[in-house]
VOGU-3710 file (C-alpha; in Angstrom, 3 decimals, decimal comma):
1> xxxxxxxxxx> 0,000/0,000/0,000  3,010/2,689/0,419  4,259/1,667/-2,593  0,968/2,725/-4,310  0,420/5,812/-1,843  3,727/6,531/-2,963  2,860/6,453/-6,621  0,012/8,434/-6,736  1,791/10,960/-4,485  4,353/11,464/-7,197
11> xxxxxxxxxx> 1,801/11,179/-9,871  -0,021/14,559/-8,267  3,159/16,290/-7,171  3,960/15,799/-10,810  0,557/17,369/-12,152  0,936/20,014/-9,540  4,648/20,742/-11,478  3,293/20,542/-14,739  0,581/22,823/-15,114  2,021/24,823/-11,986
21> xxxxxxxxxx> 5,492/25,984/-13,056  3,896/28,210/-15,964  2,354/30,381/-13,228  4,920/30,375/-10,894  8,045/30,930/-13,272  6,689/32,124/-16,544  8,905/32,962/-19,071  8,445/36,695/-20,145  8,789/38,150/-23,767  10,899/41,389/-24,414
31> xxxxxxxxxx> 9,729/44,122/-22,694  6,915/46,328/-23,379  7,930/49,009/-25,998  6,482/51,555/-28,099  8,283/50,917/-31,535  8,355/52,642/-34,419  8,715/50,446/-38,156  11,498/47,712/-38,361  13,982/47,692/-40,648  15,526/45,043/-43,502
41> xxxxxxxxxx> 19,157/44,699/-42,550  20,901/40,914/-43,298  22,460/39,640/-46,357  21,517/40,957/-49,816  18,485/42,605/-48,423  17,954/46,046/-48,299  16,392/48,401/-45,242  13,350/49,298/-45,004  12,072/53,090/-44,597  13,581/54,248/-41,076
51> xxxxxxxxxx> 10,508/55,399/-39,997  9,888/57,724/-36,921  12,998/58,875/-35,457  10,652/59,089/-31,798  7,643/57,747/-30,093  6,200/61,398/-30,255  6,717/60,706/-34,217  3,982/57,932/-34,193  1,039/58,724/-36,127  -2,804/56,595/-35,643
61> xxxxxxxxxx> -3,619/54,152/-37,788  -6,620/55,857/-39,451  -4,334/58,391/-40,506  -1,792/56,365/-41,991  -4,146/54,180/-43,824  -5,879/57,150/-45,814  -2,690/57,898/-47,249  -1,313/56,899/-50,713  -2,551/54,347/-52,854  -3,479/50,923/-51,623
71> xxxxxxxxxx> -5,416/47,908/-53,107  -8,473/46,589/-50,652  -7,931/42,569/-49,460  -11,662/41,498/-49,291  -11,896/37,270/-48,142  -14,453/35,109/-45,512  -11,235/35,493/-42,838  -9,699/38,769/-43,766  -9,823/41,988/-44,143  -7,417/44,882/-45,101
81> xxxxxxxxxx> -5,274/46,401/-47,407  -1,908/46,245/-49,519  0,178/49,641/-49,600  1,517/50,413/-53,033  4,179/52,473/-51,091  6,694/49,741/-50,365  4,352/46,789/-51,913  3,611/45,897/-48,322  0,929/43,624/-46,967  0,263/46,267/-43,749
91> xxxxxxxxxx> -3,378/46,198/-43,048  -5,190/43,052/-42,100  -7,644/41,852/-39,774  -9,263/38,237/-38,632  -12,811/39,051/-39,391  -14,535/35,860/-37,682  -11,600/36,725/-34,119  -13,148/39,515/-32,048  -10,369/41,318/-29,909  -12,808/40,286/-26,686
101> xxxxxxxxxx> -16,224/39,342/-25,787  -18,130/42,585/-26,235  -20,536/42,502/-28,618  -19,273/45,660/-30,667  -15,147/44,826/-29,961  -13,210/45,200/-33,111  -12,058/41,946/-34,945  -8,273/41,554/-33,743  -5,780/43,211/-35,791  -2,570/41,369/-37,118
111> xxxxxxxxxx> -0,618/43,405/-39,327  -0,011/47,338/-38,892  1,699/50,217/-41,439  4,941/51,210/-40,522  4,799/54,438/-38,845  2,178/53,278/-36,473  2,626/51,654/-32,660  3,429/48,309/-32,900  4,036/47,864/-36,810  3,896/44,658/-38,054
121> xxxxxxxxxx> 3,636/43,624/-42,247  5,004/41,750/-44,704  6,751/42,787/-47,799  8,571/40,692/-50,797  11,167/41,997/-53,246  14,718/41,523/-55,049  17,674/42,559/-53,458  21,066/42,849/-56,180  24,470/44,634/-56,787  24,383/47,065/-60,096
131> xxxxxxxxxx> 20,980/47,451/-60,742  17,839/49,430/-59,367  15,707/47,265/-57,906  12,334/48,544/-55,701  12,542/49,367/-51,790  10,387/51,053/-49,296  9,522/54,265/-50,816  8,732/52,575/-54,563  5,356/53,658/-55,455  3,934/50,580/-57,082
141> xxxxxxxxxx> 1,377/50,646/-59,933  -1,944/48,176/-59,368  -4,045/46,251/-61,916  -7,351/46,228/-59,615  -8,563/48,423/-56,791  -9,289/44,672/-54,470  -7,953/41,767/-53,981  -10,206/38,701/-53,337  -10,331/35,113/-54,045  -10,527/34,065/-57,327
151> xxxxxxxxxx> -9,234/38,049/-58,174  -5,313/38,126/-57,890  -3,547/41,179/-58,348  -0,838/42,508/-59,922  1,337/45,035/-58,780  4,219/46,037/-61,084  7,196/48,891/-61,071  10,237/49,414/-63,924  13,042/51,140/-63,226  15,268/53,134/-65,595
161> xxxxxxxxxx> 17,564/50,381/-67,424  15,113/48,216/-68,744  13,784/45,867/-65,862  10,497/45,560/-64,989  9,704/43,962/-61,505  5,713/42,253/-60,895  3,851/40,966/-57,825  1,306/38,875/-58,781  -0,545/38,688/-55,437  -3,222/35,574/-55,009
171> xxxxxxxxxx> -5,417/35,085/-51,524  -7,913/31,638/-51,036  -10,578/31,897/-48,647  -8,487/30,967/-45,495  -5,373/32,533/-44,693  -3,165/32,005/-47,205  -1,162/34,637/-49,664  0,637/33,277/-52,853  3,177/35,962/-54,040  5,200/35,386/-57,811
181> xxxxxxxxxx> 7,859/37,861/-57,783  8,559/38,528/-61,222  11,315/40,473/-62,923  11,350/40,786/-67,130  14,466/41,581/-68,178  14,219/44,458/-71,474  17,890/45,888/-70,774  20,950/45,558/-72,634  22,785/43,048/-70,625  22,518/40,478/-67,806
191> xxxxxxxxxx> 21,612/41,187/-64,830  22,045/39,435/-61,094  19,454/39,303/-58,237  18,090/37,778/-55,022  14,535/37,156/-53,774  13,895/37,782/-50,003  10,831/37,913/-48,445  10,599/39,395/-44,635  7,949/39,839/-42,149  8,754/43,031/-39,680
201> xxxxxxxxxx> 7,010/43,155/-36,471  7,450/45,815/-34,096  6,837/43,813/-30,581  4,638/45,685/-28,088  1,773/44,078/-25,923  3,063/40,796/-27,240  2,175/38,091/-25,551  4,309/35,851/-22,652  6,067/32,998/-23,365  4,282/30,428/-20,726
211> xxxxxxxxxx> 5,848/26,793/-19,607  5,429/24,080/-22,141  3,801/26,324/-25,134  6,580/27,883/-27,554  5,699/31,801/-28,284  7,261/34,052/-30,624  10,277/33,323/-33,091  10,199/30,193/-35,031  10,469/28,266/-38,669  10,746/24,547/-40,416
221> xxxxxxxxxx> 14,545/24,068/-41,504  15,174/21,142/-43,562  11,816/19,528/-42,771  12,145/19,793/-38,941  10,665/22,275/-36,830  12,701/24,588/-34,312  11,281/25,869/-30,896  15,106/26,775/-29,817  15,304/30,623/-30,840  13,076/32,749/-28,589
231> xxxxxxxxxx> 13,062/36,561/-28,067  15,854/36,576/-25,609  17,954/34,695/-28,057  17,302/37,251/-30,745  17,734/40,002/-28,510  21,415/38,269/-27,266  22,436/37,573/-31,150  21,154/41,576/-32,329  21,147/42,331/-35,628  23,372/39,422/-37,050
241> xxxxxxxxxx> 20,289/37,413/-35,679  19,925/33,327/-36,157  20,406/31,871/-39,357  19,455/28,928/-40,701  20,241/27,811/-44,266  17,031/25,802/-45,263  15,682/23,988/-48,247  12,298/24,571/-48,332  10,327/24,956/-44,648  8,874/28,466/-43,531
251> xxxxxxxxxx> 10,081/31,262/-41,149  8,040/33,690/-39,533  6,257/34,245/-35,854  4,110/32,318/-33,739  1,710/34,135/-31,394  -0,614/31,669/-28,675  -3,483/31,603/-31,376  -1,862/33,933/-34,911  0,712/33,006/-37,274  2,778/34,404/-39,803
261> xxxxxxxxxx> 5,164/32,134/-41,999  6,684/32,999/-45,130  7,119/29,630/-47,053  9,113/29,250/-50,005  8,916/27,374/-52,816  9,165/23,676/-52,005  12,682/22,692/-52,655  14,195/26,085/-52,777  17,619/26,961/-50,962  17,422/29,546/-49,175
271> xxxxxxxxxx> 19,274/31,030/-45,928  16,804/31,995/-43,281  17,132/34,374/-40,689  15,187/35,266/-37,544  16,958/38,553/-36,069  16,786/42,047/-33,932  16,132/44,807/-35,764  18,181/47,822/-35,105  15,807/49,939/-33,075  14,466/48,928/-29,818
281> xxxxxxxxxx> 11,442/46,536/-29,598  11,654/45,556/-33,226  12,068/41,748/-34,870  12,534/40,509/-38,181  11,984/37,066/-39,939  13,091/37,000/-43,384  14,594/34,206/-46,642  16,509/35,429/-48,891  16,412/33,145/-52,068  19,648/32,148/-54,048
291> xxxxxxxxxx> 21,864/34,365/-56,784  19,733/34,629/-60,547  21,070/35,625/-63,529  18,937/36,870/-65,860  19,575/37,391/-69,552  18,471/40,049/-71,453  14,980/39,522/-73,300  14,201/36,937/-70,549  11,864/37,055/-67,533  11,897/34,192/-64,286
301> xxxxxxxxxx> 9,439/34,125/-61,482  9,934/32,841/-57,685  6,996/32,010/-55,622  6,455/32,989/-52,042  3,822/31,930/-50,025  2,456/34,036/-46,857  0,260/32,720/-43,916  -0,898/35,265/-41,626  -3,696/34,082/-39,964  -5,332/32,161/-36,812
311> xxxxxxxxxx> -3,745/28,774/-36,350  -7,129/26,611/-36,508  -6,224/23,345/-36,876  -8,183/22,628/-40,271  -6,696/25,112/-42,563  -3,203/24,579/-40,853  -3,873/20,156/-42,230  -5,072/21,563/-45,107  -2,037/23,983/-46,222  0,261/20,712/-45,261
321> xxxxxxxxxx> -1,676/18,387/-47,713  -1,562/21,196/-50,238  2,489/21,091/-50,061  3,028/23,288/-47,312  5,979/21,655/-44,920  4,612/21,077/-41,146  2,639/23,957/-41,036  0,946/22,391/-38,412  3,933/22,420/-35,876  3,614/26,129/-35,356
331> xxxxxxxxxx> 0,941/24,647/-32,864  3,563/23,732/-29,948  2,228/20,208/-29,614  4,443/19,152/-27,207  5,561/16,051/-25,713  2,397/13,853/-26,462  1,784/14,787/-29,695  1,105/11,294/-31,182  -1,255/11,548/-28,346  -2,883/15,371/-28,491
341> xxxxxxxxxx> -3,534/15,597/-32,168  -6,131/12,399/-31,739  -7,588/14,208/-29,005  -8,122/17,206/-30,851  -9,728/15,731/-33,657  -12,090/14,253/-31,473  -12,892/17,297/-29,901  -13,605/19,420/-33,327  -15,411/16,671/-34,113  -17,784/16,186/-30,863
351> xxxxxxxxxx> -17,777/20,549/-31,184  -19,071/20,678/-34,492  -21,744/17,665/-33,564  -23,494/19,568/-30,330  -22,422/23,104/-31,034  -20,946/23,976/-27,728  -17,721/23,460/-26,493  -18,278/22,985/-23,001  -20,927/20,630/-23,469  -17,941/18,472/-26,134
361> xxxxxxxxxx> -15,599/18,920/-22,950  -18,416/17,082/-21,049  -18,416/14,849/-23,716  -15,092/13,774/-24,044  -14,501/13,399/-20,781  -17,264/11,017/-20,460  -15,520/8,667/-23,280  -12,154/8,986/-21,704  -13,606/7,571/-18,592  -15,566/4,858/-20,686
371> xxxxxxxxxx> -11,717/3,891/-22,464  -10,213/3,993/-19,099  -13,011/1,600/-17,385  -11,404/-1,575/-17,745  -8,149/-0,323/-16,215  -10,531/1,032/-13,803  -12,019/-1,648/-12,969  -8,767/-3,220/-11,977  -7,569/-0,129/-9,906  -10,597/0,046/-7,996
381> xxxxxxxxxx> -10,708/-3,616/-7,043  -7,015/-3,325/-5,906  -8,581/-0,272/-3,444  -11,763/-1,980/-2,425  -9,492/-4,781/-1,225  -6,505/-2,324/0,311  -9,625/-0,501/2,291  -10,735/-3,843/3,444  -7,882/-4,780/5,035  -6,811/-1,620/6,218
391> xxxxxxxxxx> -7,551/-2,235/10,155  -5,536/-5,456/9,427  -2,515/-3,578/8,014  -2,639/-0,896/10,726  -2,959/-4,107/13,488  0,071/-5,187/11,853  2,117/-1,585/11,771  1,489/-1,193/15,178  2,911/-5,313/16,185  6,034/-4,641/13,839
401> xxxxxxxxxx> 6,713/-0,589/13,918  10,551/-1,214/15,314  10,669/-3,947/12,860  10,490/-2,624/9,364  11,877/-5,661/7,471  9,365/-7,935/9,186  6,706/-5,682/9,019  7,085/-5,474/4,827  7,141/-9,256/4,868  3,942/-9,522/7,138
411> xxxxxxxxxx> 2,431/-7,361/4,815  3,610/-9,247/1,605  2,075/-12,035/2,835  -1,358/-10,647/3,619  -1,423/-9,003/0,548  -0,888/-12,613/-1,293  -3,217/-14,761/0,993  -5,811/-11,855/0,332  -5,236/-11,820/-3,129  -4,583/-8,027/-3,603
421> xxxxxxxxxx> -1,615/-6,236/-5,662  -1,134/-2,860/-4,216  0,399/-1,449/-7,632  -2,452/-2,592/-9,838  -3,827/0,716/-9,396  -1,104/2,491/-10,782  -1,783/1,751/-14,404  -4,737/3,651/-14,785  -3,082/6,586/-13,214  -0,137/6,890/-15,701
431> xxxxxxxxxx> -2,044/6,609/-18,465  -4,149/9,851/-17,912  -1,233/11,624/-17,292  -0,392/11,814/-21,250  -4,213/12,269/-21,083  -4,660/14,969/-19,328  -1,641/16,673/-20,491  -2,756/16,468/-23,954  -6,025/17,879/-22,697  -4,070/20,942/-21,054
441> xxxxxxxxxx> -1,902/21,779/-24,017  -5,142/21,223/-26,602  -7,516/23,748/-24,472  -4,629/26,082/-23,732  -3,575/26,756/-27,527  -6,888/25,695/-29,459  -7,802/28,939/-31,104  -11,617/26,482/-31,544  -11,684/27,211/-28,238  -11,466/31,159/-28,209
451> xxxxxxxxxx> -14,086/33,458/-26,723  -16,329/29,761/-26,880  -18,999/29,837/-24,056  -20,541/27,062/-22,019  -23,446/28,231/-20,109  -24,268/31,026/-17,566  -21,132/32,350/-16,257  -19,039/30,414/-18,250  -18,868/32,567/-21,635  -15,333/32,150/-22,685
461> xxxxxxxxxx> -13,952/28,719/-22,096  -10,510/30,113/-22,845  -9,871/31,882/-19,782  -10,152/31,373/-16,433  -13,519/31,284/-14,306  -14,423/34,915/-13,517  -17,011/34,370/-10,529  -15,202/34,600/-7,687  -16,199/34,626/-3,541  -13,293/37,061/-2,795
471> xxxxxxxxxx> -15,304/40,165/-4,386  -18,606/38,397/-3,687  -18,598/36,770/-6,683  -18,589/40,259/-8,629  -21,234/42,315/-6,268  -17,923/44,200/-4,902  -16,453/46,488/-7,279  -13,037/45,847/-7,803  -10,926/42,603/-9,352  -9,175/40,584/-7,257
481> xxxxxxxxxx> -5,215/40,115/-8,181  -4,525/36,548/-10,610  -3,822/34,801/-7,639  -6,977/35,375/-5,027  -8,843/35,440/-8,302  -10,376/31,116/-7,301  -13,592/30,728/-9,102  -16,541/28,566/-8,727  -14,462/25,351/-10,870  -11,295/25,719/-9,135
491> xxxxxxxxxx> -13,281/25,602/-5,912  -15,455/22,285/-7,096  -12,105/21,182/-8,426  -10,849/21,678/-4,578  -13,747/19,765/-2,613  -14,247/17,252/-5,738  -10,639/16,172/-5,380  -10,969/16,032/-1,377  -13,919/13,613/-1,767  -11,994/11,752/-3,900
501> xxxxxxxxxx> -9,072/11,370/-1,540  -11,961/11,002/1,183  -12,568/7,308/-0,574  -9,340/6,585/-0,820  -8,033/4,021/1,569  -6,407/6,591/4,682  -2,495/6,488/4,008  -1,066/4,675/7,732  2,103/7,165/7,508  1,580/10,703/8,345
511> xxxxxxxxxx> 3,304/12,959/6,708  1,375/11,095/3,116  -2,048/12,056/5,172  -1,076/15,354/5,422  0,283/15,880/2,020  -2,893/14,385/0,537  -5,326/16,828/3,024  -3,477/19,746/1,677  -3,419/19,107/-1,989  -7,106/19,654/-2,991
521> xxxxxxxxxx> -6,478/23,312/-2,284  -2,893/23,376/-3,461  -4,085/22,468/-6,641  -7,598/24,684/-6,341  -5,579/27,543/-6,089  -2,583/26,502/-8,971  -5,302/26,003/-11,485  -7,529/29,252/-10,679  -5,785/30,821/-13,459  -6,250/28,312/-16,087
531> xxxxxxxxxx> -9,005/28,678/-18,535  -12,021/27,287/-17,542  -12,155/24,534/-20,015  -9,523/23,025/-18,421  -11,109/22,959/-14,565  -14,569/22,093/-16,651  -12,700/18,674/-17,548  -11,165/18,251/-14,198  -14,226/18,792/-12,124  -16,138/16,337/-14,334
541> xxxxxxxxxx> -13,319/13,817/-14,727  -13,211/13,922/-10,599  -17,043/13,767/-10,222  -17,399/10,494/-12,641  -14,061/9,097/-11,391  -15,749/9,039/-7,394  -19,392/7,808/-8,973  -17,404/5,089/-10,716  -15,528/4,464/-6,922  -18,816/3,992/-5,349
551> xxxxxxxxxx> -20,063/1,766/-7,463  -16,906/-0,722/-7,486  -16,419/-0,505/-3,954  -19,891/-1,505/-3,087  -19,905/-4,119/-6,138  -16,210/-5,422/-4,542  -17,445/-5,428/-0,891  -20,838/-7,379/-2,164  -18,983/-9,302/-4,411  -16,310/-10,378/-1,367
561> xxxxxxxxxx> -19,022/-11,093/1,136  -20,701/-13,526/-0,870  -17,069/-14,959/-1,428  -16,600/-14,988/2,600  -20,525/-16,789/3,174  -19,104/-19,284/0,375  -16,142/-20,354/2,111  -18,015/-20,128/5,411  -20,289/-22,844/3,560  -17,639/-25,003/2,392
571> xxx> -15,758/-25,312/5,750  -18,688/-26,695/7,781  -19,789/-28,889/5,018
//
C-alpha cells in the first residue's frame, strides 16, 4: 500500500509541477515598448524606410491608412489592405476573431503600417548589386482596386535600365497569400538578383512565453521544426540574428493563437534568418532566395507563399496536404503529440456535432472515462481490497513498527493470501497523465476554443472562471489580483478532489495524510488561473471518477461477502 500511496503521491506532485510551473516561473517576452517600423538589414536585403525617429513621431492608424494608394484585401477570414508604397501587406484583420467578448469589440488586428505603434507587415522583393531594384519608398502601380479570391492582383514597377519587376498577389478563402515575384528583363545586358521575403514586427503588448507552449520566433529548416530561438535569443544575437540555411520549410512568428510564416517554394535553398532589428522593440523574420542571372529579353518568377492568420487546426492540415511543410507544428504540440492531435480531432469533431464546447468537454470526458473503465475496474478492485484490510494492516504496523523488514514481509504475505496487488492501481493513473496533459496543451492553444462559451457564467472557455467569492462573486467592485482570483471550478475542483481522496483508503504514515489533506487546495488555487475549459474537464473527470468508486467498492465489498458466506459454507460442510 506505500508503494501505491507513494505512486500516486508522485503522480499529483507531478501534475501540480506541470501545469504549476507556468504560473509560478513564466517565461516573459521582451519588454513592453512603443516601436516605431522595423527595418531590412541581413544579407543581400535592403532596409526598409527608417521610420519615426521618436515615439512622439507615431502617427494613428486611421491616418496612416488614408494615405497613398493601396489595393483593398476582401476574403471570408480577412480583411485589409496592400500599400503600393513599399508593396507591403500592412493592413489586415481576422474578421470571424473579435479582440474580446463585447458585442461591438473590433475583430483583432494582425498586421499594422509602418509608422504606427506596434508595426507589423510583410513585404517581398529583389535585393542585387548594379541594378535598381524597388525598396520602401517605390510607389507601385496596381491592376485592380481589391484583392479577393478568385481576383489576384498585380502590382508592377520598372526602373530606368530596362527591368520591370511584378507581384502577382493571389489570396484563397483561409489565410493564405501566394506571391510570384517577377522580374522581365528588357535591358541591354545580364543582370544578377536575389529574392527575399521578410515579415517586420514591431513587438509591443506581445504576448508571454508560458511553460510548455513555444511563443514568438520560429520556422521549419530542412523539414524539422525549431522551438530553440526565442526573443531573448534574438535580442542576445542583435542584428546578425539566427540563421538557418534551409531547403524549403517556412520562417516567420508564432503568437498563442496567430501566425505568420513565409514559405518558399518547395525545394528552394534559401538562408533563413530570424533577427533584432536595429531599433528597440523591433524583430525581423526573413529568406533570402539564391543568386539569378537573368539574360536580357528573358523574364523568371519565384513564388512565395504568406500565412498570416489564426492557427485553426483545419486550414493549418489543409495547407500541409496542399504542399506546405509542417505547417501544423507552429501549434507547440508538445511532448504527447502522437497523443494530443487524436484528441483534438475528437474534440472538433464532438464541437461541431453539439455546437458547444463545453458541453464536447463534457463529452469527451465522459468517453475517456468509458476507455479507461477496464483499467478502472482493476484499480478500484485493488482499493476496495486495500480498504478492506486496512484495520488489518494498521494491526500489523502497530505489532512490527521497530521492525520494518518484518513488518514489509507480514504485509507481503497478507497481501498474497488476500489476493490483492497494491500497484495494480497504478496503471490507470499513468495513463491519464499523457491524457490529461494532452487535454491541457489542446484547451490552452486551441484557437476552436477562443471566446467559446458554455453556459451562464461560463462565456469564454478560454480563460479562467471569472465568478469569484473574494469580491462576492462580482457584487464588490473591484478585481481581485490573478492569484486570489479562485472561481466557482477551481473551488469544485478543490472539494471534488478532497472527496476523492476522502474514498481513498487513509495512508497509515503521516506525513502522506497530510500531504494528501493539503493538496485539494494546493491544486484549487494553482489552477484558478487556467481557462475554464480546463477545470470544466477536471471537475467532471473527478465527479465520474468518485461515482465510478462507489459503485466498485460496493460491487467489490458485495462481491467479497458472498465470497466470505461461500467459504463459510464449504468449511462446515
Amino acid at each position: 500500500m506505500t508503494d501505491n500511496r507513494n505512486m500516486i503521491l508522485a503522480i499529483v506532485l507531478s501534475a501540480i509541477v506541470l501545469i504549476g510551473w507556468s504560473i509560478l516561473f513564466p517565461t516573459s517576452g521582451p519588454e513592453t515598448t512603443v516601436v516605431e517600423d522595423a527595418e531590412v538589414e541581413a544579407v543581400a536585403v535592403p532596409e526598409a524606410d527608417p521610420g519615426p525617429d521618436s515615439p512622439q513621431a507615431l502617427r494613428e492608424l486611421n491616418e496612416v491608412l488614408v494615405e497613398g494608394g493601396r489595393v483593398d484585401i476582401e476574403t471570408p477570414n480577412l480583411s485589409g489592405s496592400i500599400n503600393l508604397a513599399g508593396a507591403r501587406i500592412d493592413d489586415l484583420t481576422l474578421t470571424n476573431h473579435k479582440q474580446d467578448m463585447r458585442e461591438d469589440s473590433p475583430p483583432v488586428r494582425l498586421f499594422t503600417p509602418a509608422g504606427v505603434e506596434n508595426s507589423y507587415f510583410a513585404q517581398f522583393g529583389w535585393a542585387g548589386e548594379g541594378i535598381e531594384t524597388p525598396g520602401a519608398d517605390t510607389v507601385w502601380s496596381a491592376s485592380s482596386d481589391t484583392l479577393t479570391p478568385g481576383n489576384p492582383v498585380t502590382l508592377s514597377w520598372s526602373n530606368e535600365t530596362g527591368q520591370t519587376f511584378e507581384l502577382e498577389i493571389a489570396i484563397d478563402e483561409g489565410y493564405l497569400f501566394t506571391v510570384d515575384q517577377r522580374v522581365v528583363n528588357r535591358g541591354d545586358g545580364a543582370v544578377g538578383f536575389s529574392p527575399y521575403a521578410l515579415a517586420s514586427r514591431g513587438f509591443g503588448q506581445g504576448e508571454e512565453t508560458f511553460g510548455f507552449i513555444h511563443l514568438g520566433p520560429m520556422g521549419v529548416f530542412n523539414d524539422e521544426a525549431d522551438y530553440d530561438i526565442d526573443w531573448d535569443d534574438l535580442d542576445e544575437a542583435g542584428t546578425a540574428g539566427e540563421t538557418r540555411d534551409s531547403t524549403g520549410g517556412w520562417v516567420g512568428f508564432t503568437d498563442k493563437y496567430w501566425l505568420t510564416a513565409l514559405i518558399p517554394s518547395s525545394g528552394e535553398r534559401v538562408e533563413a534568418s530570424l533577427r533584432k532589428g536595429q531599433r528597440p522593440g523591433t524583430y525581423q523574420a526573413q529568406y533570402v532566395g539564391q543568386q539569378q542571372i537573368l539574360n536580357s529579353g528573358r523574364q523568371l518568377t519565384t513564388t512565395t507563399r504568406l500565412f498570416a492568420g489564426a492557427k485553426e487546426k483545419d486550414w493549418l492540415d489543409n495547407y500541409e496536404d496542399a504542399g506546405v511543410p509542417r505547417l501544423s507544428k507552429a501549434i507547440d504540440w508538445g511532448w504527447f503529440e502522437w497523443f494530443m492531435r487524436p484528441i483534438f480531432a475528437l474534440l472538433l469533431v464532438l464541437f461541431k456535432m453539439v455546437g458547444n464546447f463545453g458541453v464536447a468537454i463534457l463529452i469527451l470526458t465522459f468517453l475517456v472515462r468509458f476507455a479507461l473503465f477496464p483499467l478502472a475496474n482493476k484499480q478500484f478492485k485493488s482499493m476496495a481490497g486495500m480498504r478492506r484490510i486496512q484495520p488489518k494492516l494498521k494491526a500489523l504496523q502497530d505489532r512490527y513498527k521497530d521492525d520494518k523488514p518484518r513488518l514489509q514481509q507480514e504485509m507481503l504475505k497478507m497481501y498474497q493470501a488476500e489476493k490483492i496487488n497494491p500497484a495494480a492501481g497504478c496503471l490507470p493513473i499513468l495513463l491519464q497523465i499523457p491524457i490529461f496533459y494532452a487535454l491541457y496543451k489542446v484547451l490552452m492553444v486551441s484557437v476552436e476554443m477562443r471566446h467559446q462559451p458554455f453556459f451562464g457564467w461560463l462565456q469564454d472557455l478560454s480563460a479562467p472562471d471569472p465568478l469569484t467569492p473574494v469580491n462576492l462573486f462580482g457584487l464588490l467592485d473591484f478585481t481581485p489580483p490573478g492569484f486570489l482570483a479562485i472561481g466557482i471550478l477551481p473551488i469544485l475542483l478543490g472539494i471534488t478532489m478532497w472527496l476523492q481522496f476522502k474514498l481513498n483508503p487513509a495512508p497509515m504514515d503521516e506525513t502522506q495524510k497530510t500531504i494528501f489533506g493539503i493538496m485539494p487546495w494546493v491544486l484549487m488555487v494553482i489552477m484558478a488561473p487556467f481557462a475554464a475549459g480546463l477545470q470544466l474537464y477536471w471537475v467532471t473527470s473527478n465527479i465520474l471518477t468518485m461515482a465510478q468508486q462507489k459503485w466498485f467498492y460496493h460491487r467489490y465489498d458485495m462481491q467479497h461477502a458472498g465470497d466470505t458466506v461461500v467459504e463459510a459454507k464449504a468449511k462446515k460442510s
